[in-house]
KESE-660667 format. One record per residue (C-alpha): residue number from 0; x, y, z. Coordinates in pm, whole numbers. Layout:
<nodes>
+-----+--------+--------+--------+
: num :     xx :     yy :     zz :
+-----+--------+--------+--------+
: NUM :      X :      Y :      Z :
...
+-----+--------+--------+--------+
</nodes>
This chain:
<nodes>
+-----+--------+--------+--------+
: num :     xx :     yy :     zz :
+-----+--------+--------+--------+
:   0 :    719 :   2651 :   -854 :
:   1 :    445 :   2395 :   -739 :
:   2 :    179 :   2368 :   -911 :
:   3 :   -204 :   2415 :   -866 :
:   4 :   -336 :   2117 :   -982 :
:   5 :   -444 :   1896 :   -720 :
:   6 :   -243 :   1572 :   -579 :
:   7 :   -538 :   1296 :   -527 :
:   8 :   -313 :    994 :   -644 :
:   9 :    -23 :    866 :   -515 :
:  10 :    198 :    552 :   -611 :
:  11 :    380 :    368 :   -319 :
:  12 :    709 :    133 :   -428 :
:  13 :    783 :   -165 :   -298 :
:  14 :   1088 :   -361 :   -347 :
:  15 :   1254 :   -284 :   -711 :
:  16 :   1040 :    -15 :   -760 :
:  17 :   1217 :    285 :   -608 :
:  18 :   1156 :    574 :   -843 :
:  19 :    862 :    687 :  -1129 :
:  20 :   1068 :    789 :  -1465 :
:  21 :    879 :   1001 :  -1729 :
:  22 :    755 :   1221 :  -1450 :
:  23 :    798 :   1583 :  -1510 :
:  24 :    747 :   1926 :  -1346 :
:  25 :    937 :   1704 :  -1094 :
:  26 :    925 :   1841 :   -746 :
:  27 :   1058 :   1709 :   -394 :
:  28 :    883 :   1734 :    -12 :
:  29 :   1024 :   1688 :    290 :
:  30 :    765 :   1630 :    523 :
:  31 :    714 :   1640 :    918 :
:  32 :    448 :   1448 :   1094 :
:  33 :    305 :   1380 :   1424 :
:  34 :    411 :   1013 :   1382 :
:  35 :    786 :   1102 :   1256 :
:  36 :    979 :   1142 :    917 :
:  37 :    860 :    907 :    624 :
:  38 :   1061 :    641 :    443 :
:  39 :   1144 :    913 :    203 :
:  40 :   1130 :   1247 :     29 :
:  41 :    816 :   1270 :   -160 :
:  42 :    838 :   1280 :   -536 :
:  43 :    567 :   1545 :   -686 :
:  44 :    555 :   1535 :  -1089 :
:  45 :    315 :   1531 :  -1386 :
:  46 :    235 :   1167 :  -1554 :
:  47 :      1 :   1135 :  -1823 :
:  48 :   -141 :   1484 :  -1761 :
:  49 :   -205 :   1377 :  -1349 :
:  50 :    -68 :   1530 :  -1096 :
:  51 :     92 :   1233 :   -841 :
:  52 :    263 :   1131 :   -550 :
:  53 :    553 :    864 :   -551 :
:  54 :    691 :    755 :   -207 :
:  55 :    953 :    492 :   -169 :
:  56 :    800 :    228 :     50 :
:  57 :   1175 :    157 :    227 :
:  58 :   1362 :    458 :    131 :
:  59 :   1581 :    478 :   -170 :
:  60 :   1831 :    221 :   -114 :
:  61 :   1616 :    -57 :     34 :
:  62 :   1699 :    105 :    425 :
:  63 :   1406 :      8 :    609 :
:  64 :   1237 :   -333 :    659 :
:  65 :    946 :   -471 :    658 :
:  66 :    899 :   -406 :   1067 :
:  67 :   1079 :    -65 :   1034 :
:  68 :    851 :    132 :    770 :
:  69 :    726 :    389 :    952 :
:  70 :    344 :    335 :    834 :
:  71 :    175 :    605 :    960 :
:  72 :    420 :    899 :    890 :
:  73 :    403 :    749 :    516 :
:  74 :     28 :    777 :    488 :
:  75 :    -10 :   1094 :    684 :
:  76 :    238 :   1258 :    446 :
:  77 :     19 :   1153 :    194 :
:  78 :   -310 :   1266 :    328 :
:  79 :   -176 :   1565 :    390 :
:  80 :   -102 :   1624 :     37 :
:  81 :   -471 :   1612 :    -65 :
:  82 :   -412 :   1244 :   -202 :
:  83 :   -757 :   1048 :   -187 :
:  84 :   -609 :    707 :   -398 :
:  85 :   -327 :    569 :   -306 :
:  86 :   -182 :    201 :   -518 :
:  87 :    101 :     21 :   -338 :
:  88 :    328 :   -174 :   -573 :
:  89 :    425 :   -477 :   -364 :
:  90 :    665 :   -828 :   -401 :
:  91 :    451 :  -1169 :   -294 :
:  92 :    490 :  -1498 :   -348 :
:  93 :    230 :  -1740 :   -451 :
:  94 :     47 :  -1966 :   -250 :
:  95 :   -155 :  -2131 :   -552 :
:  96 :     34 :  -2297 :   -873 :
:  97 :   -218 :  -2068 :  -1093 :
:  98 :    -59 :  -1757 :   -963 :
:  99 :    280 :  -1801 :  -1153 :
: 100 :    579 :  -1549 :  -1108 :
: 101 :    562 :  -1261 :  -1329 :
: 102 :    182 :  -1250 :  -1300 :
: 103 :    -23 :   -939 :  -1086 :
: 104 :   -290 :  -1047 :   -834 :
: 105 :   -493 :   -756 :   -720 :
: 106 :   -675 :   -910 :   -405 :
: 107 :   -921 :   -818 :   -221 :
: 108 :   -857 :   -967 :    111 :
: 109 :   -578 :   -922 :    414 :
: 110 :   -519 :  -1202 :    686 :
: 111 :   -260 :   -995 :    917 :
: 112 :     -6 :  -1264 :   1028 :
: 113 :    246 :   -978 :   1174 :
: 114 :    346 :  -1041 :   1495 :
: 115 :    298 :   -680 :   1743 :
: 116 :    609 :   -492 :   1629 :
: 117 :    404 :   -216 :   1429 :
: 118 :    222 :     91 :   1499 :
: 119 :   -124 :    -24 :   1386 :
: 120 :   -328 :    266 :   1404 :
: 121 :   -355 :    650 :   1412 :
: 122 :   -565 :    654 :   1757 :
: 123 :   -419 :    601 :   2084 :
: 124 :   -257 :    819 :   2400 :
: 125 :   -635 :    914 :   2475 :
: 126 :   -885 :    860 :   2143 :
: 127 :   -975 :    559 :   2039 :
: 128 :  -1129 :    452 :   1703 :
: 129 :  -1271 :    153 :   1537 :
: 130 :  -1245 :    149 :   1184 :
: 131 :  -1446 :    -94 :    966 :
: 132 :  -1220 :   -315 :    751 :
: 133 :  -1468 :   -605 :    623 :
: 134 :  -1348 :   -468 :    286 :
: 135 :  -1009 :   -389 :    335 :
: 136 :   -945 :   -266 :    -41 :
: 137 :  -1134 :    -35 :   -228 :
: 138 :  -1357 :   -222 :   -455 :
: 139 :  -1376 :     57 :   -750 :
: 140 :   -947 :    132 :   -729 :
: 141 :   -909 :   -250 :   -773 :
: 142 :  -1094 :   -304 :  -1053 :
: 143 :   -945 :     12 :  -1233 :
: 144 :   -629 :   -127 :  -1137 :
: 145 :   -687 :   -437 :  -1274 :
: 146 :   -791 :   -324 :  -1626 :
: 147 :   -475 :    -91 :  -1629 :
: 148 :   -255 :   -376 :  -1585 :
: 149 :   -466 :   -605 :  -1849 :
: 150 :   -433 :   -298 :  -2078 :
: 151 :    -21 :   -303 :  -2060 :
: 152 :    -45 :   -648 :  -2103 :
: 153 :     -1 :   -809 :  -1811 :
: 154 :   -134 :  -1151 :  -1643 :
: 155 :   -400 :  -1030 :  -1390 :
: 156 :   -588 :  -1220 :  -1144 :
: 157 :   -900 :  -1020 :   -933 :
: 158 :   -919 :  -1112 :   -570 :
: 159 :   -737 :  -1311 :   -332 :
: 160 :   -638 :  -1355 :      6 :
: 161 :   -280 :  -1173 :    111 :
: 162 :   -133 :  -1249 :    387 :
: 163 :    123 :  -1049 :    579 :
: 164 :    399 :  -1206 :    779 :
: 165 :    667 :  -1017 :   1014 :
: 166 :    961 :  -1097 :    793 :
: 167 :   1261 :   -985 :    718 :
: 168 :   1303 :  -1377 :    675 :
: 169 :   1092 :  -1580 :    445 :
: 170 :    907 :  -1870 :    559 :
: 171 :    924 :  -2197 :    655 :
: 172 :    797 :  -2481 :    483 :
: 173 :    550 :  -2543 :    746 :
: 174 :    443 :  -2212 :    758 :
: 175 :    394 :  -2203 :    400 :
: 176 :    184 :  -2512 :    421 :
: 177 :    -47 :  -2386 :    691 :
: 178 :    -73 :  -2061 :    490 :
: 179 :   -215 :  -2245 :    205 :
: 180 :   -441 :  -2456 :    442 :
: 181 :   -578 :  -2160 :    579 :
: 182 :   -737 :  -2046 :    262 :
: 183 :   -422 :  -1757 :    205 :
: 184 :   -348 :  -1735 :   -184 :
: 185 :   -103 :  -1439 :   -178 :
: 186 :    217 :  -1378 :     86 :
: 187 :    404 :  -1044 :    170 :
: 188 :    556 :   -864 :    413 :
: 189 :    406 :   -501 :    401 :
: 190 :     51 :   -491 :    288 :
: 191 :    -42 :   -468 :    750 :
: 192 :    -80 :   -192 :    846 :
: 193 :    -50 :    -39 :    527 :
: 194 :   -404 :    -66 :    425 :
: 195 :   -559 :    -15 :    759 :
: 196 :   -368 :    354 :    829 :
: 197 :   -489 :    424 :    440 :
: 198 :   -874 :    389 :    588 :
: 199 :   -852 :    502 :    903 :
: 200 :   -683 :    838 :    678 :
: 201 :  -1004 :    775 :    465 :
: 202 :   -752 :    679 :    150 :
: 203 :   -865 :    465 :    -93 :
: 204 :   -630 :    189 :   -151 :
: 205 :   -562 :   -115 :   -404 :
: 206 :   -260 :   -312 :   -399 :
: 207 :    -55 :   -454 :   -730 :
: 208 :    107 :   -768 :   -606 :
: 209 :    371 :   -912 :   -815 :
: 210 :    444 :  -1240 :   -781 :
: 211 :    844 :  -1325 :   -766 :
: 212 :    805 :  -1644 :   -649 :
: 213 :    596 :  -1981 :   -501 :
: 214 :    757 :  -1939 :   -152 :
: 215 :    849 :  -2238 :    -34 :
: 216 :    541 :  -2520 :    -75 :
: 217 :    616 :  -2597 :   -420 :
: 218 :    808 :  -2875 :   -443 :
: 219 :    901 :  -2859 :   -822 :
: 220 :   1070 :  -2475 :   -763 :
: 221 :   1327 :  -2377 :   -553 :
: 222 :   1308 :  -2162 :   -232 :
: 223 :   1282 :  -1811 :   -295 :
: 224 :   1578 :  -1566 :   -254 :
: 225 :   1640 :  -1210 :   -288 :
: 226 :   1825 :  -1257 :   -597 :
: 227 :   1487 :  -1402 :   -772 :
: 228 :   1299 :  -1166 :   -612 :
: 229 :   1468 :   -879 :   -765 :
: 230 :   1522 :  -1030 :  -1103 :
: 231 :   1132 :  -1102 :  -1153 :
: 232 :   1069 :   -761 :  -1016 :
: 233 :   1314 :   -595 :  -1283 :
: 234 :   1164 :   -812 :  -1565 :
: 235 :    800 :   -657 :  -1459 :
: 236 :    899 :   -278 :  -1407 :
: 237 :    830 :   -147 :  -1757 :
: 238 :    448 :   -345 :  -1694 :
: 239 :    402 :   -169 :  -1342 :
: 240 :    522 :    161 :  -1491 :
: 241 :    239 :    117 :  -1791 :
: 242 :     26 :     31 :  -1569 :
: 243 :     11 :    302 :  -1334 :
: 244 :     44 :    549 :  -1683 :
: 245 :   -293 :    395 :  -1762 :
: 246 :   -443 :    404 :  -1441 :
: 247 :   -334 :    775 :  -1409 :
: 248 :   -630 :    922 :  -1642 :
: 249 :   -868 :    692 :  -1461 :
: 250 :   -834 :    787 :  -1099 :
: 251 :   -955 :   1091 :  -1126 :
: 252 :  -1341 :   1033 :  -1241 :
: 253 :  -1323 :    708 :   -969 :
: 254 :  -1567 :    775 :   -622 :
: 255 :  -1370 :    832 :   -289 :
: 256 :  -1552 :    485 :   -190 :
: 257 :  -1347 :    558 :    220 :
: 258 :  -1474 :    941 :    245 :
: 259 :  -1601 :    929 :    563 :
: 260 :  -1469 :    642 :    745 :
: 261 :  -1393 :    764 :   1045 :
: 262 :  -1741 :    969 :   1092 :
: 263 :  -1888 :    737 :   1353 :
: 264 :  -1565 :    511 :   1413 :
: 265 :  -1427 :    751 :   1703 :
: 266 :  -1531 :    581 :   2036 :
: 267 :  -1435 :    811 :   2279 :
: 268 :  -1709 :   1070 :   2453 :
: 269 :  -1592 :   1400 :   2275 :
: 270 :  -1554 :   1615 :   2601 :
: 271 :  -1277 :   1374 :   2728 :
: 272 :  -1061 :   1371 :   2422 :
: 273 :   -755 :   1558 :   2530 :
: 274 :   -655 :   1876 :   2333 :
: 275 :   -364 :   1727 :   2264 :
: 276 :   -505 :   1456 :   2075 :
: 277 :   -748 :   1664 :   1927 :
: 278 :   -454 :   1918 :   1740 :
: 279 :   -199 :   1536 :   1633 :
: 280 :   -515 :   1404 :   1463 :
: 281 :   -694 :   1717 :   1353 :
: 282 :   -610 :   1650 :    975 :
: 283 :   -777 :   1294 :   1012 :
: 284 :  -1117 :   1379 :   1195 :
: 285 :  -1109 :   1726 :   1209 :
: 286 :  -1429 :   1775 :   1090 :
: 287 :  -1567 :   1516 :   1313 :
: 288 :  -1503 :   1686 :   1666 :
+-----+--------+--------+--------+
</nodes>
């Protein structure tokens, strides 16, 4: 039986975080969107007295990369759950020797490196909108998340620059290089569009980046490799799962900073929006039509 309490936070796993134990009242959802089937079943359960979401970033299994999420089906599932918070668990490597494997960065900044394979927003086929993304993270999410993951006793750093990059491959050493030059602190492969479809859905979103690795500019380490990334993700899993226990009590007396986006973002003269568009993208800006 589902229950009543209301879903407003939902987890997202990256790589080596595939599934939330010590959930109960454990429930599974299939869901259908406009934009396609996400990455996985949705796992419903209780933590820490919350109700939450968990969604397998690539699937259970590791099926889809980087390029292939399908972005907006993920998010749309989970705005049309009622969730209002979502925190991505996410792989990086450093781009700064003070941001040492094992540590979390929770930044506040995106430079989108991705190179045109990826459905980038929710508007298009006859509405357009222009979401503000100066602050691409919300700022009150970030901090809580930050505090839950100083609480279970983790390394934390606040802020930072993430760049995304196309992947599956990792980089260069000259691209790692101009990375750094460019100011970049943080490097991954899913946080674009990821955080744009969460505010264009009006979702508030934080990211916990774990660090696995100094990509490839360092010269005293060696180049990263699947093999490290996954071992320095396993040795942080009990931390992320703490983590997100702590965080669970908190989200709920947080502010929805990204309710209402999307109020004045839509561009197009309401009378030529097609009906079509209007029913795909009625749970988005329903009320703003």
């Amino acid at each position: 039986m589902e229950s009543a309490q209301p879903i407003s936070f939902a987890v997202i796993g990256g790589s080596g975080l595939y599934a939330m134990p010590g959930l109960t009242e454990v429930e599974e959802r299939r869901i259908t969107t406009p934009f396609g089937e996400p990455s996985d079943a949705i796992v419903i359960g209780t933590y820490h007295g919350q109700r939450i979401a968990f969604l397998p970033r690539h699937g259970r299994g590791h099926r889809y990369s980087p390029s292939e999420v399908p972005y907006r089906a993920n998010i749309w599932a989970l705005k049309s759950l009622g969730v209002k918070h979502v925190i991505s668990v996410s792989a990086c490597g450093s781009l700064r020797e003070h941001l040492r494997p094992r540590d979390i960065v929770v930044p506040d900044q995106l430079f989108d490196f991705t190179k045109g394979k990826r459905a980038y927003s929710f508007f298009e086929n006859g509405i357009v909108g222009h979401v503000s993304v100066g602050r691409p993270f919300s700022q009150s999410l970030s901090a809580a998340l930050a505090q839950a993951v100083r609480q279970a006793g983790g390394t934390v750093h606040e802020g930072g620059t993430f760049i995304t990059i196309e992947g599956p491959r990792f980089s260069t050493k000259a691209e790692s290089l101009a990375f750094r030059a460019w100011g970049c602190d943080i490097i991954g492969m899913t946080a674009c569009p990821e955080a744009f479809l969460a505010r264009e859905a009006e979702l508030d979103f934080a990211i916990m980046a774990h660090v696995t690795d100094y990509d490839v500019w360092h010269e005293a380490e060696g180049e990263v490799t699947v093999d490290m990334v996954v071992q320095r993700l396993h040795d942080n899993l009990a931390l992320a799962q703490q983590a997100i226990a702590n965080l669970a009590s908190v989200v709920p007396t947080l502010p929805h900073e990204s309710a209402g986006a999307m109020k004045f973002a839509i561009m197009t003269a309401r009378e030529r929006i097609p009906a079509e568009a209007r029913e795909r993208l009625r749970l988005l800006i329903g009320d703003y039509l």
